[in-house]
N, C-alpha and C positions, 0 to 999 in steps of 0.2 A: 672281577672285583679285586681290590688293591690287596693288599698285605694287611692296610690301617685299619680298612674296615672290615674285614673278616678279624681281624683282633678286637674290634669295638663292639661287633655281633657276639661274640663267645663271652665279655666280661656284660652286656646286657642281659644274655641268657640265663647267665650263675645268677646275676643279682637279682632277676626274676624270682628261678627256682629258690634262692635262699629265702624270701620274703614270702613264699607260698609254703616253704617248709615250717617258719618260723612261728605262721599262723595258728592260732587256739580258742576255737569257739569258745571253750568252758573261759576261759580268758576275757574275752568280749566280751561274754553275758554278764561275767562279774563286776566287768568294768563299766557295762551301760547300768546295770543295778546301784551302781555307787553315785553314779554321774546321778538317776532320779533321785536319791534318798538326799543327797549335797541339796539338790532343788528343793524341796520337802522343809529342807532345816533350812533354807534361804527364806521360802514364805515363812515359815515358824517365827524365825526372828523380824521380819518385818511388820507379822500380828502382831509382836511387843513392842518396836518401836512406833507404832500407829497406837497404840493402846496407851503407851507410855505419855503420846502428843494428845490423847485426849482428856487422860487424867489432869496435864498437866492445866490446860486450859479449862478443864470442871473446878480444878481449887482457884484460877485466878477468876473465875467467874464469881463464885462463891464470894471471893475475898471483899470483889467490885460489890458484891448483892449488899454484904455486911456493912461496906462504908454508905453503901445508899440508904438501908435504912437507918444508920447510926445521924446521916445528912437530916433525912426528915424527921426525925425526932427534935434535932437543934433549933430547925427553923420556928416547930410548932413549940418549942420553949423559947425560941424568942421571940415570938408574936401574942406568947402570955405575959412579956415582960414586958413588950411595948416597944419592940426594936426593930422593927418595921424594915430596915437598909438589912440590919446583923440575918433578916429570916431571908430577904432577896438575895442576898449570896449563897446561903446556905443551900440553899430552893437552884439558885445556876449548879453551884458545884455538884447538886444531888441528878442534875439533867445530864449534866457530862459524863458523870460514872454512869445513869441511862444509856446512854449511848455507849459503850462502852460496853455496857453487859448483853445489848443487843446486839453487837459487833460480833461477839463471842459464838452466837447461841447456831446460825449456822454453820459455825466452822469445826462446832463439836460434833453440830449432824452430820459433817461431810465424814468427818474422822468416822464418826460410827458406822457410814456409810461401809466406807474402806475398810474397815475391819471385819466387818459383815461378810462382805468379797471373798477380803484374804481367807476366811475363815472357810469361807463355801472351794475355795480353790486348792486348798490344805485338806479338806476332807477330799475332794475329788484326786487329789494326788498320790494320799493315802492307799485310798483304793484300789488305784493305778498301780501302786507300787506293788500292793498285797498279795493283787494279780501275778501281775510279773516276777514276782517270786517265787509265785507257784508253779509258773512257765518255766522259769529259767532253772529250775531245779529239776522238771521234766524233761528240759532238751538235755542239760547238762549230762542225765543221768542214758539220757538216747545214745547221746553221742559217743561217752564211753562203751557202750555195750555194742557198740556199731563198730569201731574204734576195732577193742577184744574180737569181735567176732570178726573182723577184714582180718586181722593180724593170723588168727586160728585158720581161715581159710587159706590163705597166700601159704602157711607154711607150711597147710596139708595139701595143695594143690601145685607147691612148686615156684609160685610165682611172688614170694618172699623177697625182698631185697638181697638176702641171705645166700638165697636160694638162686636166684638170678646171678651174685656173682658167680659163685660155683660154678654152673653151667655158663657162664662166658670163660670164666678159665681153662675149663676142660677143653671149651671149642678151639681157645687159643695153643694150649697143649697140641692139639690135634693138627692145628693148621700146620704150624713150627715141625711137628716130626713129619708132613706128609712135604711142607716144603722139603727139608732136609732128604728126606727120599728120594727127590725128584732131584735135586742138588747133585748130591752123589750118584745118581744113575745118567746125570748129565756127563758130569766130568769124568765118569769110568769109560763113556759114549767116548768125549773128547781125546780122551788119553789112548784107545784103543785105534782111534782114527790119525793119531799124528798131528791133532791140531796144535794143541797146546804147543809143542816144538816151534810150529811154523811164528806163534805168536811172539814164541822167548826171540828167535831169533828178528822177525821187525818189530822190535820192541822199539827202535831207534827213529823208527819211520811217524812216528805220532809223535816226534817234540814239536814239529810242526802246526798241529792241530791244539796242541795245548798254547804253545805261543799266541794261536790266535784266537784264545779264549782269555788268557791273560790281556791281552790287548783290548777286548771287548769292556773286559773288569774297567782296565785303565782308564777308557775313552770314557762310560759311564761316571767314573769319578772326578776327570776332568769337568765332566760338565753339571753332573751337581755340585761342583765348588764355582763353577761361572754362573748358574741361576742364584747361588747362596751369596756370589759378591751382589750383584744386581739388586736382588731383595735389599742386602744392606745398603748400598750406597743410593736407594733408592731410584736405580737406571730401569727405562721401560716401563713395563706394566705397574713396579712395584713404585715408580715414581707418583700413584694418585690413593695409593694406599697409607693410613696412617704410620706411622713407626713404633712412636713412641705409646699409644693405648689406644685399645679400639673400643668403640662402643658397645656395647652388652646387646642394644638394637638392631644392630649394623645387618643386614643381608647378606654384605661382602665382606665376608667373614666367615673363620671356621674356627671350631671348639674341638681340641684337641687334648683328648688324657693322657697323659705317662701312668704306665702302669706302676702302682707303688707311690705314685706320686700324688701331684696335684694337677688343677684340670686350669689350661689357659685355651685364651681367644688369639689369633691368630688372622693378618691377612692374606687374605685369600689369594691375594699376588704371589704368594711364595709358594703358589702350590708347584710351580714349576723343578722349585729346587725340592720339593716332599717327592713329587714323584719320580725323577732321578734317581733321591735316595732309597725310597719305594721300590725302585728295580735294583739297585745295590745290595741291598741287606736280601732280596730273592734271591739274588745271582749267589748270594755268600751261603744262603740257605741251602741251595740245589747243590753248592759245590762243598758245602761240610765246612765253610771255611773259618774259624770262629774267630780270626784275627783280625778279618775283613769286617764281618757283620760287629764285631765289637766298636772298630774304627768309624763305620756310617751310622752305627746308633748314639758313638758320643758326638758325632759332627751334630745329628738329628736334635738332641736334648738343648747342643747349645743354640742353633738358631731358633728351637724354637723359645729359648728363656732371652732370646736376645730381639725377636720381633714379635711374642706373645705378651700378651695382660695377664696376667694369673686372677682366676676367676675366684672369688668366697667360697668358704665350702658349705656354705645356703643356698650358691646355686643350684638347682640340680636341675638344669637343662639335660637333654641325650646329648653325647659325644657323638660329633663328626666321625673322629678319627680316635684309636685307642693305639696309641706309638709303644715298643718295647723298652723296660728303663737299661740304665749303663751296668744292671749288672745281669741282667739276662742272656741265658746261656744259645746258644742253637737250637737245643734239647726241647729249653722250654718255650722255646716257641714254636719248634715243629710241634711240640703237646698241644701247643692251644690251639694251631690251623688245623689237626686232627679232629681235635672234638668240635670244634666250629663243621669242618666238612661232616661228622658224622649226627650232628644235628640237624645237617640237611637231610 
């Protein structure tokens, strides 16, 4: 497994555990009891605006009812006074407001209908909710006692967070002086035998072997700077790969974080020159080299800010690859491939 992805597995795992630590039932409960009671006062106010649509249509009914009989009064006083045409209009305009007030009469029943509903769905909610109060005030009340009583046992049985460091440090304590023992019974071993002499003296016979470990460095960084020209000037593989933005869809494609950073897309063409550098910043790793690995993690940020997209931070796709940023030490990266192996 590379360097990138066992860095990408360690910052998954924390984000994990932080989001499982961060959890709070009594929390939830309160927040689903808010989320019914929001619902509750949502029907509430739509029984008044329904109630509101049906008053308002009972007064224009009413109003329509009063002009009709006010119509048929006129007509039968003008057909005492002999105006025969004055009562025929009177008599039309009194049919129209008919219609009219009959237009009205089912869309007050539909309203009363509706309201009837709302009303029966507002009591069932109620209900619901009354419940659930009463629930949620028994888990609530579980969960802390459950809560208390895990906490009182772990710290009377040892297995405390507390209590677990302690005993990881003692055991650490322990390792450190029994190394150290073995250390010094080694080299009292070496010193009695004449070794060490023999070493001081070919001490000159190894510039050879370091030479050709320096040269391995070198050759590796030769050629992540020949996959890093290629990707850029688009030669070979990286010639059918986009440059300038890749698609969010793309298959051939990889999603790469900088830690501290921001998280970009990436084509897949350049993996040539990632895993180059991928052995470069090992090689700096295994050899303590912090000049080296400093040097292949800013080469590393810039091609990838030079042939990456920079994703939203609404994406939240998993990461490919979790790169270390430019100011990251040796240290802390041998910290994070430690706790990454000891989570296996």
């Amino acid at each position: 497994m590379s360097l990138f992805k066992r860095m990408s597995q360690v910052f998954q795992q924390k984000a994990n555990a932080a989001l499982n630590k961060a959890e709070d039932p009594t929390q939830a409960l309160d927040l689903s009891y808010q989320k019914m009671l929001e619902n509750l006062q949502q029907v509430r106010r739509s029984i008044a605006d329904v109630l509101t649509s049906q008053k308002r249509l009972e007064a224009q009914q009413a109003t329509l009812s009063a002009q009709y009989d006010k119509l048929q009064g006129q007509a039968r006083q003008a057909l005492q006074q002999g105006q025969d045409d004055l009562a025929r209009t009177a008599l039309t305009r009194a049919t129209t407001v008919k219609g009219q007030i009959d237009q009205l009469t089912p869309q007050i029943e539909q309203l009363k209908t509706q309201e009837q509903s709302l009303e029966d769905t507002g009591q069932k909610l109620q209900a619901k909710l009354e419940l659930f109060r009463s629930q949620k005030d028994t888990m609530k009340a579980q969960y802390t006692a459950a809560k208390a009583s895990t906490s009182a046992m772990e710290g009377l049985t040892g297995l405390s967070e507390n209590m677990t460091d302690v005993s990881m440090m003692i055991d650490r304590a322990q390792d450190k002086i029994t190394g150290l023992q073995a250390r010094a019974a080694a080299v009292s071993e070496l010193a009695d035998s004449g070794v060490l002499d023999n070493l001081a003296i070919g001490a000159a016979a190894q510039d050879d072997i370091e030479a050709q470990l320096k040269a391995g460095s070198s050759t590796s960084d030769v050629d992540y700077q020949l996959e890093s020209m290629k990707a850029q000037l688009g030669i070979g593989a990286a010639a059918t790969a986009p440059t300038q933005e890749v698609s969010a869809a793309s298959d051939d494609s990889l999603v790469i974080r900088i830690t501290g950073d921001s998280v970009y897309q990436v084509p897949s063409s350049i993996k040539p020159a990632l895993d180059a550098l991928d052995e470069t910043l090992d090689q700096a790793i295994t050899q303590n080299d912090q000049d080296a690995f400093s040097k292949a993690t800013d080469e590393l940020i810039k091609l990838i800010h030079a042939m990456g997209s920079k994703l939203p931070d609404t994406d939240l796709r998993p990461s490919d690859l979790l790169v270390p940023s430019q100011d990251m030490t040796i240290d802390q990266a041998r910290k994070m491939l430690d706790e990454e192996s000891s989570s296996h």
